[in-house]
KEZA-709611 format. One record per atom (N, C-alpha, C): residue in one letter; x, y, z. Coordinates in pm, whole numbers, padded with zeros to 5 digits, always signed. Example, Ala and Ser with C-alpha at 12.3 -4.5 7.8 and 13.67 -1.06 7.14 Angstrom:
# residues 2
A+01319-00569+00780;A+01230-00450+00780;A+01320-00330+00780;S+01285-00225+00708;S+01367-00106+00714;S+01290+00003+00787;
This chain:
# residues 285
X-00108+00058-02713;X-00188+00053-02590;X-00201-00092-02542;X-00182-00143-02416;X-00137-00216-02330;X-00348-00301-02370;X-00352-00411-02363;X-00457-00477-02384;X-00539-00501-02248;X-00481-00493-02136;X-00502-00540-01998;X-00461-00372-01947;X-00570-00346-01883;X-00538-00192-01803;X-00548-00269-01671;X-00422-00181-01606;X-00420-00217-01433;X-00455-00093-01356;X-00558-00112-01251;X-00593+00012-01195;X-00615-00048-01071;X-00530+00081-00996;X-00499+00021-00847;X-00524+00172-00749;X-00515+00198-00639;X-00578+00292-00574;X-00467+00361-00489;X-00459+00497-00468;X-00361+00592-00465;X-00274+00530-00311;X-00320+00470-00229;X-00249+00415-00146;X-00123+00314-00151;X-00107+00270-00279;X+00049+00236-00338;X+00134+00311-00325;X+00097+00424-00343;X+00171+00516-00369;X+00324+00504-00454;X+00304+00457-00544;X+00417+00437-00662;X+00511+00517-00684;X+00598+00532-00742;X+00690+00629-00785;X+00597+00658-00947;X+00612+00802-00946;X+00525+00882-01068;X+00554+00815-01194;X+00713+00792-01176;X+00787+00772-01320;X+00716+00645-01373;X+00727+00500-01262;X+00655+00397-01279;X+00521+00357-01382;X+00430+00475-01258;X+00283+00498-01303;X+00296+00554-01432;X+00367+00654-01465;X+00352+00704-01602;X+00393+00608-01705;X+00504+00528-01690;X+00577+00479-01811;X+00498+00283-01811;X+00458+00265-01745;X+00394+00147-01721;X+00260+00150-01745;X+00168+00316-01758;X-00004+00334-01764;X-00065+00306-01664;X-00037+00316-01547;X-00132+00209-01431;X-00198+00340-01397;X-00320+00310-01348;X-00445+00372-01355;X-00497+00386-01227;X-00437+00501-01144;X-00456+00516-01007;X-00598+00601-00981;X-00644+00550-00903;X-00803+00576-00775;X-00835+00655-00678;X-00812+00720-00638;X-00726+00803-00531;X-00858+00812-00443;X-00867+00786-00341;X-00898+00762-00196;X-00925+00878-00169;X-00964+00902-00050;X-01005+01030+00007;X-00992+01105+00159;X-00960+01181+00175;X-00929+01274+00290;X-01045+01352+00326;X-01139+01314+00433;X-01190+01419+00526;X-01181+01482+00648;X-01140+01622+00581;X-01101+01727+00670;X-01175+01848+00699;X-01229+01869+00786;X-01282+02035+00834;X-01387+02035+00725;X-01474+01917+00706;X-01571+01905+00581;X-01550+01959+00483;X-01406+01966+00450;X-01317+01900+00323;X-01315+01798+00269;X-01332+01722+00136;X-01312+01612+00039;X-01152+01666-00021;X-01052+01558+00014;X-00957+01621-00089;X-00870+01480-00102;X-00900+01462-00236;X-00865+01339-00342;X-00690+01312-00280;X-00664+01194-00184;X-00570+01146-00177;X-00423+01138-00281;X-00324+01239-00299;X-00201+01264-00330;X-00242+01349-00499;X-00370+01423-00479;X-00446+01473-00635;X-00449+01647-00575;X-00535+01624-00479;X-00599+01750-00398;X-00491+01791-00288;X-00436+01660-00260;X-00339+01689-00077;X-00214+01600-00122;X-00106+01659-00123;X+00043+01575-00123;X+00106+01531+00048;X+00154+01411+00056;X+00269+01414+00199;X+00283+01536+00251;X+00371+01574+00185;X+00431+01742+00278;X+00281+01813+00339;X+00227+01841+00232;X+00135+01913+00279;X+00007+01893+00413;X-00001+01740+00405;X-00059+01673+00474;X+00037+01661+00630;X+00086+01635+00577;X+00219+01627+00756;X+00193+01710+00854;X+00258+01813+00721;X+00246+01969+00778;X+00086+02055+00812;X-00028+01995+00784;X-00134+02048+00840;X-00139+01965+00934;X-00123+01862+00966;X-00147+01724+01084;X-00062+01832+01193;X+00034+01840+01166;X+00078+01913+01304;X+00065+02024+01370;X-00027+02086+01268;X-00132+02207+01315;X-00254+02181+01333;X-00292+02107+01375;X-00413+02084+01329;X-00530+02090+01511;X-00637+02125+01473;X-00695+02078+01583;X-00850+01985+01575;X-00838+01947+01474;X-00931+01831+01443;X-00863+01738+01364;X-00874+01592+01370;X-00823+01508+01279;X-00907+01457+01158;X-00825+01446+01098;X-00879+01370+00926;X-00967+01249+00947;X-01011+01267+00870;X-01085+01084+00836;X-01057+01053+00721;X-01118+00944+00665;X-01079+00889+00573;X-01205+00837+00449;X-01197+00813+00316;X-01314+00765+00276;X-01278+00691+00138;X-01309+00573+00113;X-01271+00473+00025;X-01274+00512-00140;X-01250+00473-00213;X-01290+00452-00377;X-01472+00449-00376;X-01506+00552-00451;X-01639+00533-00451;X-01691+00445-00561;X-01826+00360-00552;X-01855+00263-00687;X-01870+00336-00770;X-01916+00472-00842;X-01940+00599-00927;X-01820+00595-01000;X-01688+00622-00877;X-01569+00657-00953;X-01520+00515-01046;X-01545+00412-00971;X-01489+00268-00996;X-01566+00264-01120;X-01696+00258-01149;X-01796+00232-01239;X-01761+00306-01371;X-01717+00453-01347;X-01693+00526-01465;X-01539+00498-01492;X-01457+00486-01397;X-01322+00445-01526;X-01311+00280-01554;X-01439+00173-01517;X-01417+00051-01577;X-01499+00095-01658;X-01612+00150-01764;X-01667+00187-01816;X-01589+00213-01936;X-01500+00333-01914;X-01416+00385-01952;X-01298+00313-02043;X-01253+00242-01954;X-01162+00147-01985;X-01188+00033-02116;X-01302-00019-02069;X-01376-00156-02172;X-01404-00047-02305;X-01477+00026-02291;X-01497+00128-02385;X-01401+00139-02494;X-01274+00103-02412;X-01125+00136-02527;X-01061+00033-02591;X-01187-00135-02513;X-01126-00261-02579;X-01039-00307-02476;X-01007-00268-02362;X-00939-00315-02258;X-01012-00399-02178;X-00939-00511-02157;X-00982-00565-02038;X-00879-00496-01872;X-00995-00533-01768;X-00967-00452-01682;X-00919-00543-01572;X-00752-00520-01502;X-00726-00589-01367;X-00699-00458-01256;X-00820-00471-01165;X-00823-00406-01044;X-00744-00445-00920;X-00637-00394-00851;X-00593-00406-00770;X-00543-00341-00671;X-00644-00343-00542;X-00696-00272-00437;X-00609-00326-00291;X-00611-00225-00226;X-00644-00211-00099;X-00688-00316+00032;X-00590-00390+00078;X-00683-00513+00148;X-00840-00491+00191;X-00931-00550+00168;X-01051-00569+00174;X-01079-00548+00337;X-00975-00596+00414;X-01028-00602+00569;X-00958-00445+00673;X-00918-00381+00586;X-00912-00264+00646;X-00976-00148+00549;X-01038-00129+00414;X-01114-00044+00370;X-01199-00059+00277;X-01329-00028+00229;X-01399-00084+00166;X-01417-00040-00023;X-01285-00005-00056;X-01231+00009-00185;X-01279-00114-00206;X-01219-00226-00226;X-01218-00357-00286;X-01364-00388-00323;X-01495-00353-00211;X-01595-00371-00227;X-01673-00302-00334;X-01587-00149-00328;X-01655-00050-00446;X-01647-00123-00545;X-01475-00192-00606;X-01481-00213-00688;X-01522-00360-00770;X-01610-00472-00628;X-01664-00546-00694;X-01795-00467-00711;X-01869-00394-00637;X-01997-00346-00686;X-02003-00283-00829;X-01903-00257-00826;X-01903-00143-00956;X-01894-00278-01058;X-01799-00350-01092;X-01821-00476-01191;X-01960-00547-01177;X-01999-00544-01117;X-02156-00643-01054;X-02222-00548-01133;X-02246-00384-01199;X-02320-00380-01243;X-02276-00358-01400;X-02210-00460-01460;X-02101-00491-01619;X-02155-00622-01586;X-02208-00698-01570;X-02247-00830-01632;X-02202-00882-01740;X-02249-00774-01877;X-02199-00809-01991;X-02048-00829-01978;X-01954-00779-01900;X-01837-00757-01913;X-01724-00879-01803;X-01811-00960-01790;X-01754-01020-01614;X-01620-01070-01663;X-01615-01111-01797;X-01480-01170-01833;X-01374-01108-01855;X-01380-00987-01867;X-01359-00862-01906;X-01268-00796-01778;X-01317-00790-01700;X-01318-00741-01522;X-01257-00841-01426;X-01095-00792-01397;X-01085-00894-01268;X-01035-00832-01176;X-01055-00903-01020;X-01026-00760-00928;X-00967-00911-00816;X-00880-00836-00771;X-00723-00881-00697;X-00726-00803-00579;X-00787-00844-00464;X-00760-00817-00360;X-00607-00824-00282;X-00555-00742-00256;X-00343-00744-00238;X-00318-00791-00086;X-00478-00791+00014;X-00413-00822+00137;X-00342-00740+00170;X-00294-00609+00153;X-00233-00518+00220;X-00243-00397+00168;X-00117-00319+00134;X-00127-00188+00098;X+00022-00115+00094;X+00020-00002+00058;X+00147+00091+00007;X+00250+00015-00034;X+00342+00034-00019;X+00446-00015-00139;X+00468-00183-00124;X+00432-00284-00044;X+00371-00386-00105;X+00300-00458-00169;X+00148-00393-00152;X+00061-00361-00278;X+00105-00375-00379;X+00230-00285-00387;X+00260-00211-00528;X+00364-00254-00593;X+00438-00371-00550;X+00499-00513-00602;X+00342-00597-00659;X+00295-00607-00616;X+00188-00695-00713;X+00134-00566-00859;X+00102-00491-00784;X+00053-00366-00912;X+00183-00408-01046;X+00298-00398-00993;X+00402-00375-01078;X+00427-00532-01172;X+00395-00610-01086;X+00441-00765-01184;X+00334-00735-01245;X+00211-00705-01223;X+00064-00701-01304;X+00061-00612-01425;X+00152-00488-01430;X+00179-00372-01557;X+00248-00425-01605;X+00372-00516-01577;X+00521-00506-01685;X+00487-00625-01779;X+00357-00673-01669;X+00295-00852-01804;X+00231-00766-01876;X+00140-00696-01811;X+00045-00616-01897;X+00128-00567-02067;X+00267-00495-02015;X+00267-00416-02110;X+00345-00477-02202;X+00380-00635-02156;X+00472-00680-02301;X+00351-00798-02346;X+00246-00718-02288;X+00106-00827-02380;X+00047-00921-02312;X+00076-00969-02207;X+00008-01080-02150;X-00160-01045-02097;X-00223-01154-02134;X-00384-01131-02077;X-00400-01127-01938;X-00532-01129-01941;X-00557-01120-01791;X-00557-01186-01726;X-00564-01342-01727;X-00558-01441-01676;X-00418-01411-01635;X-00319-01425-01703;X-00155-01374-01687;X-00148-01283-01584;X-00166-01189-01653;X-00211-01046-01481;X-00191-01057-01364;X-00321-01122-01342;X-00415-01201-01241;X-00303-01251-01156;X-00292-01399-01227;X-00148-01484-01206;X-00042-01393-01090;X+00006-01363-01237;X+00099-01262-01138;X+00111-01211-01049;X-00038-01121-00994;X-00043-01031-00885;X-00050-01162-00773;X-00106-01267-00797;X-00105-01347-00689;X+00000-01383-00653;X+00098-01460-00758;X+00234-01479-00738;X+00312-01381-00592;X+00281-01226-00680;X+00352-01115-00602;X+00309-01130-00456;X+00156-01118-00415;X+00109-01128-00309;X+00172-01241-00195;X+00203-01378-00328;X+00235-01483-00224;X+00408-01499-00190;X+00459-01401-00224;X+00604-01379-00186;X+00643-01218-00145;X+00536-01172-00081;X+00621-01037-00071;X+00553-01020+00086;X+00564-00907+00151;X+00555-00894+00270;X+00608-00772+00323;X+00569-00677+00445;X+00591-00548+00551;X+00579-00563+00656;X+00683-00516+00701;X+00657-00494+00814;X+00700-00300+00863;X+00669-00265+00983;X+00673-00104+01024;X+00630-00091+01123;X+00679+00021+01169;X+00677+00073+01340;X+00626+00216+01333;X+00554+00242+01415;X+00497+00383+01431;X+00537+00424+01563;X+00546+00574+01550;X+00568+00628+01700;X+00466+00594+01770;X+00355+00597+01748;X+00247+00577+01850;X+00132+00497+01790;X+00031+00433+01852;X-00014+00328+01839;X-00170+00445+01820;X-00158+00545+01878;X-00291+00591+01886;X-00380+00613+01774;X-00311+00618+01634;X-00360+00683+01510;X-00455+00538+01462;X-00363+00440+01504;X-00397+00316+01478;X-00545+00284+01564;X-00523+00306+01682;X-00644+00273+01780;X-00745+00379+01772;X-00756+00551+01719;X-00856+00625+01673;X-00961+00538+01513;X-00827+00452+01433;X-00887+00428+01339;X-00996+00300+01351;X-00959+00219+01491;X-01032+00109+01491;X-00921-00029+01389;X-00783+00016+01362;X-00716-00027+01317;X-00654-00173+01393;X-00599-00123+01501;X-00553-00218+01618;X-00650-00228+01761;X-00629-00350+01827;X-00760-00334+01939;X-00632-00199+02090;X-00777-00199+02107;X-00734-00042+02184;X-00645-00118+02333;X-00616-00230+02345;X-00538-00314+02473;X-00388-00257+02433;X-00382-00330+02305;X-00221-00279+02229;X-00202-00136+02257;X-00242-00075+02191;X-00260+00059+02237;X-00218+00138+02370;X-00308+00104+02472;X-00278+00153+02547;X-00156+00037+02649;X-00095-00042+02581;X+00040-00094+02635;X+00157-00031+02602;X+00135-00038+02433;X+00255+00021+02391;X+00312+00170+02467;X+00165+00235+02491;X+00196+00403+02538;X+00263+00400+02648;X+00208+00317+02741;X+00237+00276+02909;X+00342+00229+02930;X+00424+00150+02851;X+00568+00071+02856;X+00634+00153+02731;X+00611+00270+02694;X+00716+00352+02605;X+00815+00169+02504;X+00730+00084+02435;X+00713+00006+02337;X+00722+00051+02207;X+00797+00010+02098;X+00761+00013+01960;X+00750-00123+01906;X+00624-00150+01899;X+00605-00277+01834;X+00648-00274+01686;X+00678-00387+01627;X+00663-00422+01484;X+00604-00428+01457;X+00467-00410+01341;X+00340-00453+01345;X+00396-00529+01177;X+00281-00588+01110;X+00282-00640+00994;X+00148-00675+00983;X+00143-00658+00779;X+00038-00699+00731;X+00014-00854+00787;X-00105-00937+00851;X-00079-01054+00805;X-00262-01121+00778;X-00266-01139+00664;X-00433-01223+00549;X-00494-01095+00567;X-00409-00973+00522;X-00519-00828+00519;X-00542-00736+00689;X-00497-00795+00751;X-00539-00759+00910;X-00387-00677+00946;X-00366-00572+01045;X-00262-00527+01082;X-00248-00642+01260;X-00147-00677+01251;X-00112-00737+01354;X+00046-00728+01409;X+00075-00703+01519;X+00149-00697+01615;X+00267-00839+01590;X+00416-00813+01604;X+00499-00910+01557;X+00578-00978+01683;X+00659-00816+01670;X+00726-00796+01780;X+00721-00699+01893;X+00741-00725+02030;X+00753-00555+02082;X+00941-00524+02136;X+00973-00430+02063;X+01100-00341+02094;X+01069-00246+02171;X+01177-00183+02232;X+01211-00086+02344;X+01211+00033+02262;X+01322+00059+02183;X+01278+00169+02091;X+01328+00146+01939;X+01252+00290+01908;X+01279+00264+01729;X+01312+00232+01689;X+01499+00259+01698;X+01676+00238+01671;X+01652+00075+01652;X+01612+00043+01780;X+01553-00157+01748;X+01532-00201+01679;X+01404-00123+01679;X+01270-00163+01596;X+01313-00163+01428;X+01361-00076+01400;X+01385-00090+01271;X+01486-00167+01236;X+01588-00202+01337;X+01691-00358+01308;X+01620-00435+01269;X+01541-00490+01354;X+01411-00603+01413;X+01393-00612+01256;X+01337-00518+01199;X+01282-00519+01118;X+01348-00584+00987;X+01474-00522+00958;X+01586-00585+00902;X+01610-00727+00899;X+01588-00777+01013;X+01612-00935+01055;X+01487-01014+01013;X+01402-00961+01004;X+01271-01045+01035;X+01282-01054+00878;X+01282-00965+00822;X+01244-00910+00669;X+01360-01046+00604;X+01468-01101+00623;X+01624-01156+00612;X+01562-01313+00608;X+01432-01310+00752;X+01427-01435+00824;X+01284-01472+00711;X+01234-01373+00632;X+01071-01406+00519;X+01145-01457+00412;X+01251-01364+00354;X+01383-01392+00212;X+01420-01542+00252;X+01451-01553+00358;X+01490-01702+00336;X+01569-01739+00238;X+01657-01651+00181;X+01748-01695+00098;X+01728-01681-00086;X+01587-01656-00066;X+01505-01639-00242;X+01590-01548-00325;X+01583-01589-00401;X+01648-01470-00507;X+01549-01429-00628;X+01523-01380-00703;X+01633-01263-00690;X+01491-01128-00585;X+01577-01055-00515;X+01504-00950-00414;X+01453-00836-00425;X+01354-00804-00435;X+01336-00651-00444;X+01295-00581-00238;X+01358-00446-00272;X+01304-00397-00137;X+01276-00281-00097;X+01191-00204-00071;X+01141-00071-00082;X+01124-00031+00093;X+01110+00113+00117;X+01064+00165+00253;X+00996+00266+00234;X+00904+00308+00315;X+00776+00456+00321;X+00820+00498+00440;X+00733+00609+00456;X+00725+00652+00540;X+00652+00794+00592;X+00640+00834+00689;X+00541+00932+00700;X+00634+01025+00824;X+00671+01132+00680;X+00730+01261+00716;X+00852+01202+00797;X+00946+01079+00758;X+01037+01058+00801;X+01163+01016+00734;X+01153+01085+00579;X+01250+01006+00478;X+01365+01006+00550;X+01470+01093+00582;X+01593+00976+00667;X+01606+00906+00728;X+01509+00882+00785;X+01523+00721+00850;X+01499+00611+00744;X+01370+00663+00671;X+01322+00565+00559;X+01404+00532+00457;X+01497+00624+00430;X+01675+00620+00325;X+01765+00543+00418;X+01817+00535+00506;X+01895+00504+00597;X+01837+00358+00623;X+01750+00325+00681;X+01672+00216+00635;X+01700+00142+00531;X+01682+00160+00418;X+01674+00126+00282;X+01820+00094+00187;X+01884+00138+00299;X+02056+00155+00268;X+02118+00056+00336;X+02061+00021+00450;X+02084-00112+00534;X+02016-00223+00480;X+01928-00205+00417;X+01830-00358+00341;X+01882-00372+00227;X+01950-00257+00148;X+02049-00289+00040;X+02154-00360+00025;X+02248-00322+00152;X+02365-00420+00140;X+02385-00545+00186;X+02239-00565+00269;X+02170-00704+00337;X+02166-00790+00242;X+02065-00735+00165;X+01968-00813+00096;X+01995-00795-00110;X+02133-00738-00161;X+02153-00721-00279;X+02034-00696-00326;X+01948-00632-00331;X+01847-00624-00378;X+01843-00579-00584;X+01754-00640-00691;X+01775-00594-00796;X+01717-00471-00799;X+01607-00434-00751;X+01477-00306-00741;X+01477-00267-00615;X+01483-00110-00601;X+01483-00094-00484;X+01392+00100-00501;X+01319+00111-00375;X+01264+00237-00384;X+01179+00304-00288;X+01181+00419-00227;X+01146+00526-00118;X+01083+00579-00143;X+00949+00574-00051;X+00843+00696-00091;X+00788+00701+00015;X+00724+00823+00083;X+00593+00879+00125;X+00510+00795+00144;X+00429+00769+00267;X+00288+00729+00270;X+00236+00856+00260;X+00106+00757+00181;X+00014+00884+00125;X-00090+00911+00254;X-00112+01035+00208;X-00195+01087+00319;X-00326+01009+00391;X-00383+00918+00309;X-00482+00858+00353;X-00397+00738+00451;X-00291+00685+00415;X-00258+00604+00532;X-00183+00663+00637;X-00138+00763+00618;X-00076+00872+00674;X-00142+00864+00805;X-00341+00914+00770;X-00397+00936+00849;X-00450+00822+00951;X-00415+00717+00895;X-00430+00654+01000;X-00351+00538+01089;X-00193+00584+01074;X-00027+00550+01109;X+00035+00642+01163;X+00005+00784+01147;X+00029+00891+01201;X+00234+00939+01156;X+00201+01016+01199;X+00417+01117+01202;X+00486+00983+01219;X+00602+00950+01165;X+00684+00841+01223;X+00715+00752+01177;X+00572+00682+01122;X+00578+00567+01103;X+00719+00570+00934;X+00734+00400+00959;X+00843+00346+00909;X+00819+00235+00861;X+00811+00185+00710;X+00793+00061+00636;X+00880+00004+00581;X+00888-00122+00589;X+00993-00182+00516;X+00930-00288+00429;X+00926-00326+00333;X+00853-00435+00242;X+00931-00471+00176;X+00931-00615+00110;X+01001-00679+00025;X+00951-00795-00082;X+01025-00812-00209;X+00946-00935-00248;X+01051-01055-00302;X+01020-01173-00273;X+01147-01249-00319;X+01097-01353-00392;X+01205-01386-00457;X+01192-01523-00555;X+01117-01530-00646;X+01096-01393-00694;X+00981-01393-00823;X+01058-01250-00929;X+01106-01371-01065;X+01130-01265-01119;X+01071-01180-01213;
């Protein structure tokens, strides 16, 4: 058993195999629907989520890591002699990060014990820091090491992605509602990107087919040449594009790690059908 537990929140959305063979200790977020609670990729998978979104005649909301849940698996965790590295959800779009300093705030005894790594972003960039943070974890390194690491990851990796529509974004209070109603009006696909935790606007393209070049280039123009590369794509209810995608950043970018997944339903819900991620991390091996 790994001395340093990493627990990070279902919006990574990892590949299973990862999470299983690495121990990382997922949180899972929450979906409210039709005054439904249903535990982000536990209770509700992609498919299933897609596929009610497009039936649907009320939309989802959303609801963070609760301090209860946070409180009982750091509890949990120390309990087993572990020290604990938390790594969440940018702080400036959901208030996970906060659960999970409240929840340490009430471990005093434990503060040395407890460290929590805000990622500045989310889904499969996130989950380049999650991943340098398990593979130290599991050939022994402390937490300080961890820690290290996830910052490292944070300070060389990066996303960018395009959504069909801006609106899911502007229902969430995500993007200001100006963008919004431009992109709709000039039939626009902006680039958007994480940038210090905030979703912000890069580029604006004409359409997708672009947009996801754009994306290619920009992603070419962060690498700057670093080696060695990793590069992953999500997406929501759009894996051939998100493969096809990912097949073009391959022969770009030689990448050593490379991998496709699903946004999970909680970001799902608020990126909407379409959307398209591309993330990468360089120069850190």
């Amino acid at each position: 058993m790994n001395k340093v537990a990493i627990v990070t929140d279902s919006t990574a959305y990892l590949p299973e195999d990862l999470v299983k063979d690495l121990g990382i200790v997922v949180l899972p977020l929450s979906i409210i629907w039709d005054n439904e609670s249903l535990r982000d990729g536990v209770d509700i998978l992609p498919d299933d989520f897609y596929r009610r979104l497009a039936e649907a005649k009320t939309m989802p909301t959303t609801s963070q890591v609760t301090v209860g849940a946070m409180d009982t698996m750091f509890r949990y965790l120390l309990d087993q002699g572990r020290d604990v590295l938390g790594i969440f959800v940018s702080s400036k779009i959901s208030g996970t990060f906060e659960s999970a300093v409240a929840a340490a705030a009430a471990l005093p005894e434990s503060a040395e014990r407890i460290g929590l790594h805000d990622s500045l972003t989310t889904i499969v960039d996130m989950g380049w820091q999650v991943l340098a943070a398990a593979r130290l974890a599991n050939a022994g390194a402390s937490l300080a090491e961890c820690t290290k690491a996830a910052a490292q990851a944070r300070d060389n990796s990066g996303v960018l992605f395009v959504v069909e529509t801006l609106e899911f974004l502007r229902r969430g209070g995500r993007i200001g509602g100006a963008q919004a109603l431009l992109g709709t009006a000039l039939s626009i696909k902006p680039v958007l990107a994480m940038l210090d935790g905030s979703i912000v606007s890069v580029e604006k393209v004409r359409t997708k087919a672009k947009a996801l070049d754009r994306m290619v280039e920009l992603v070419g123009e962060r690498i700057g040449g670093r080696t060695p590369v990793r590069v992953a794509t999500a997406h929501a209810n759009s894996e051939a594009e998100a493969l096809s995608l990912l097949d073009t950043a391959k022969a770009k970018f030689s990448p050593i790690e490379t991998y496709c997944r699903p946004l999970s339903p909680v970001i799902g819900a608020h990126v909407g059908p379409g959307t398209i991620a591309l993330t990468y991390l360089a120069g850190v091996e």
